[in-house]
N, C-alpha and C positions, 0 to 999 in steps of 0.2 A: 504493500500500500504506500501512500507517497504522501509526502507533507505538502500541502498545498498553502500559498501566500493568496489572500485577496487585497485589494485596493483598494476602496472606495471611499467617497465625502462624508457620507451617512451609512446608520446605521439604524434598527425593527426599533431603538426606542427614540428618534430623534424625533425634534416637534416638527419637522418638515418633513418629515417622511412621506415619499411618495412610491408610485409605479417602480420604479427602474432599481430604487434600494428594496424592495420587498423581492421583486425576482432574482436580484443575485443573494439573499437572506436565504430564499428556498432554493438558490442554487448551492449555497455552501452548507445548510442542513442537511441538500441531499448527496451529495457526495460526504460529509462526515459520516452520516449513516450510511455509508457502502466500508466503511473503514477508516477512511481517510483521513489525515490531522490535519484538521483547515486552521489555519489564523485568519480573523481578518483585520487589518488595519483601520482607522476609522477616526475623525475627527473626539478633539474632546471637546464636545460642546455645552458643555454644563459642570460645574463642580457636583454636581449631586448624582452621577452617575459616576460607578468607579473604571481606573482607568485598565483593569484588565478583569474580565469575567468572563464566567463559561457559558453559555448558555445554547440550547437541544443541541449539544456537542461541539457549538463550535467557539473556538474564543476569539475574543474581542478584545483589542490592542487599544485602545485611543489616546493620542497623542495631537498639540496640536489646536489651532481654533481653525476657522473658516480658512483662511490664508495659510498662513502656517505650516498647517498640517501636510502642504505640497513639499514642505524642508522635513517637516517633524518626522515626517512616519517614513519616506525613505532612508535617513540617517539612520531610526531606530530598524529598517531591516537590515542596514548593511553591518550593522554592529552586532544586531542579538540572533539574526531567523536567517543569513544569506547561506551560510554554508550546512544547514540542515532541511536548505528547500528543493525541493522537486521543480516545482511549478508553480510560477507568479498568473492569475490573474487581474486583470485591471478590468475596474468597471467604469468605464469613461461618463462622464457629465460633468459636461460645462470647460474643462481644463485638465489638462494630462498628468499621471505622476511621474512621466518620462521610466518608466518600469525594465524598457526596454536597453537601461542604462546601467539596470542592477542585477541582472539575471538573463539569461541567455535563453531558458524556456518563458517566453508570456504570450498568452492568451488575451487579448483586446476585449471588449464587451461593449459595443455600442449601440445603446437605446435610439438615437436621435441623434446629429447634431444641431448644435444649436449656433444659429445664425441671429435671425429676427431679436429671437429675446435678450439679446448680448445689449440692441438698440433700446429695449422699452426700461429696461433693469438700468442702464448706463449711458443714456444719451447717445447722442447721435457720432460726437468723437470717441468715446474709447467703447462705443457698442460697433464702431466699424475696426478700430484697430485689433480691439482684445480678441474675437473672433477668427481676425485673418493670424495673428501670431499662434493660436491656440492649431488652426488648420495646418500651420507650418512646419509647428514642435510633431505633430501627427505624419504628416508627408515624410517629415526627413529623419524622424526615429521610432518608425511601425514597419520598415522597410520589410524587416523580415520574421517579424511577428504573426503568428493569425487573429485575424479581424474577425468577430464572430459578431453580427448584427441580430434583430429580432424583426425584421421585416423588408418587403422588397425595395420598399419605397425609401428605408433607410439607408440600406445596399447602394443605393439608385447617387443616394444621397453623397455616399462616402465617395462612387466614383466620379461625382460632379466635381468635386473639393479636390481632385487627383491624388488621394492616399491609395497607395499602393502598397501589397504586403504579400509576404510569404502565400497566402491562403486567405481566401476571405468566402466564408459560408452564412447559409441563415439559420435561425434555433428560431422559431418561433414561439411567444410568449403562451402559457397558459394559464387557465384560471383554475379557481377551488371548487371544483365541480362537486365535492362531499357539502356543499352547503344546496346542493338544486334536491336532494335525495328528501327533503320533505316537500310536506305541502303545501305553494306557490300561491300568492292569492291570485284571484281573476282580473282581468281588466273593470274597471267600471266603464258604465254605458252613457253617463248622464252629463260628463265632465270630461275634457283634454285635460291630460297630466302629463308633462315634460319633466326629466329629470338631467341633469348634470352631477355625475361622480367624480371624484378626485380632488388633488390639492387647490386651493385658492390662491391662486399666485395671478400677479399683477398679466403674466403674457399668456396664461391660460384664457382670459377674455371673458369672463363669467361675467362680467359688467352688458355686455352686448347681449347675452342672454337674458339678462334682465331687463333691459331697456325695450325685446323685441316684445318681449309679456305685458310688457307695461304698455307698451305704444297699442299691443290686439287687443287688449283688457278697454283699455281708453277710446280708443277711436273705429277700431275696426270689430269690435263686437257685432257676432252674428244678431239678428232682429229677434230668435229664439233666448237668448237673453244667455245664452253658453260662455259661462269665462274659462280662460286657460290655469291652469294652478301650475307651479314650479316647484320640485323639489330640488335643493341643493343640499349633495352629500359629499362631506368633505370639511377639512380646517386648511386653517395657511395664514399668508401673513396678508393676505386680499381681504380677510374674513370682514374684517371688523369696516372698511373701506364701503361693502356692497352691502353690508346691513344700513349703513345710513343712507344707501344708493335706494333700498329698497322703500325704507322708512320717508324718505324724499318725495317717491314718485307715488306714496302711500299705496303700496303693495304688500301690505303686511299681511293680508285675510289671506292676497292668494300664491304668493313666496314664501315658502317655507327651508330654515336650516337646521341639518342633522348634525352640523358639525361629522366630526372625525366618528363612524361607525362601525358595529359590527360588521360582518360578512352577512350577515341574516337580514339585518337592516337593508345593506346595499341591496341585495336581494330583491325584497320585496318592493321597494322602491321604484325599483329597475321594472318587476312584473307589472307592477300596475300602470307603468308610464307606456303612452302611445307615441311619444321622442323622443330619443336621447339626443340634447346640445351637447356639441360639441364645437365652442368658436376656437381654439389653440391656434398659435400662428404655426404653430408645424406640432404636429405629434408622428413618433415613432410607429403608429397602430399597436399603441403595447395593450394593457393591461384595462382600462376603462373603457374602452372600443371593444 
């Protein structure tokens, strides 16, 4: 069996947890359970989590805040974990650990690049610079790396940006298909229900989702007198932003928030709804799709 390195920003308890950290989580649970000694590396974003713990087998390093962590946690693997590893994983988003700098086996993992949101998060000067140096540090040290993406459109994605690499294949993303095994409630008949899952972040666009509810609620209501209702399922740092978006356009009866839910919740939510929004300036097709 082989000691396996990951890389990532985040980590199953961070308060921005989204898609792309929950599938490399059940990537490195499941490979622990085949035998395997996973680490994974990880921001320390909180004094109140500790800075190494086990948990459903696999441990967790963190070092390191938001920035940082791109010095902190490769220094700490070339000092303590280089010469007892097999295989480096990198789970890319947003900015590289350059992995391919400290181990000669790494595996890529790329959800998405991100282009657009570089611009909404960072202005229009360093959401056009950061992006293209971030493309660059990828082109000219992934050379001979395999790139493993989670959909076509991503694939499509990496060869627009001209990263080139050893191998580049797809794993497509799945979901928890043990939460569909009970039973589902029905559509209702009386009412349109749209729903939006995942995080709330500023280039996710859940603002437009609201604006479109608001604007068929207000002006374009059927003469049957049928409003649209919205569910939003999901936290982030947009939250508190689009409750006063919602509270503004007084759409309180028929926007409603789950905040951060169970799987069962998501669920049902999902079942009863006749759309799922989706405004994102680019998504992956991961995990909320």
């Amino acid at each position: 069996m082989a000691n396996i390195t990951i890389f990532h920003w985040r980590d199953y308890r961070h308060p921005q947890l989204g898609g792309s950290t929950l599938n490399i989580v059940h990537i490195a649970e499941h490979l622990a359970r085949q035998g395997h000694k996973v680490t994974l590396l990880t921001e320390k974003y909180s004094n109140k989590v500790p800075e190494v713990e086990t948990y459903n087998g696999v441990v967790y390093i963190r070092k390191g805040s938001k920035l940082s962590q791109y010095i902190a946690l490769p220094w700490y693997f070339l000092r303590n974990l280089k010469q007892n590893t097999d295989l480096v994983i990198e789970a890319y988003d947003a900015w590289p650990f350059l992995t391919p700098l400290l181990h000669k086996k790494v595996i890529m993992l790329i959800c998405h690049i991100q282009k657009e949101e570089w611009e909404m998060e960072f202005g229009k000067f360093l959401g056009k610079v950061l992006p293209t140096v971030a493309s660059f540090l990828l082109k000219t040290f992934y050379k001979k790396s395999n790139i493993v993406s989670i959909s076509k459109s991503t694939d499509d994605s990496i060869v627009a940006e001209g990263i080139q690499s050893k191998t580049r294949s797809i794993i497509h993303v799945g979901i928890e298909d043990l939460i569909f095994t009970d039973a589902i409630p029905k559509k209702v008949t009386d009412r349109v229900i749209c729903c939006t899952p995942g995080r709330l972040r500023s280039h996710k666009r859940v603002n437009l989702a609201v604006d479109l509810v608001a604007n068929y609620n207000t002006n374009q209501r059927p003469s049957n007198g049928n409003y649209v209702y919205f569910d939003i399922v999901g936290a982030g740092d947009h939250e508190e932003e689009l409750h006063h978006l919602v509270k503004g356009l007084h759409m309180e009866e028929y926007i409603k928030f789950y905040g951060r839910a169970s799987d069962e919740i998501k669920r049902d939510k999902l079942a009863i709804a006749h759309l799922h929004l989706q405004f994102s300036k680019r998504e992956g097709w991961g995990m909320t799709v």
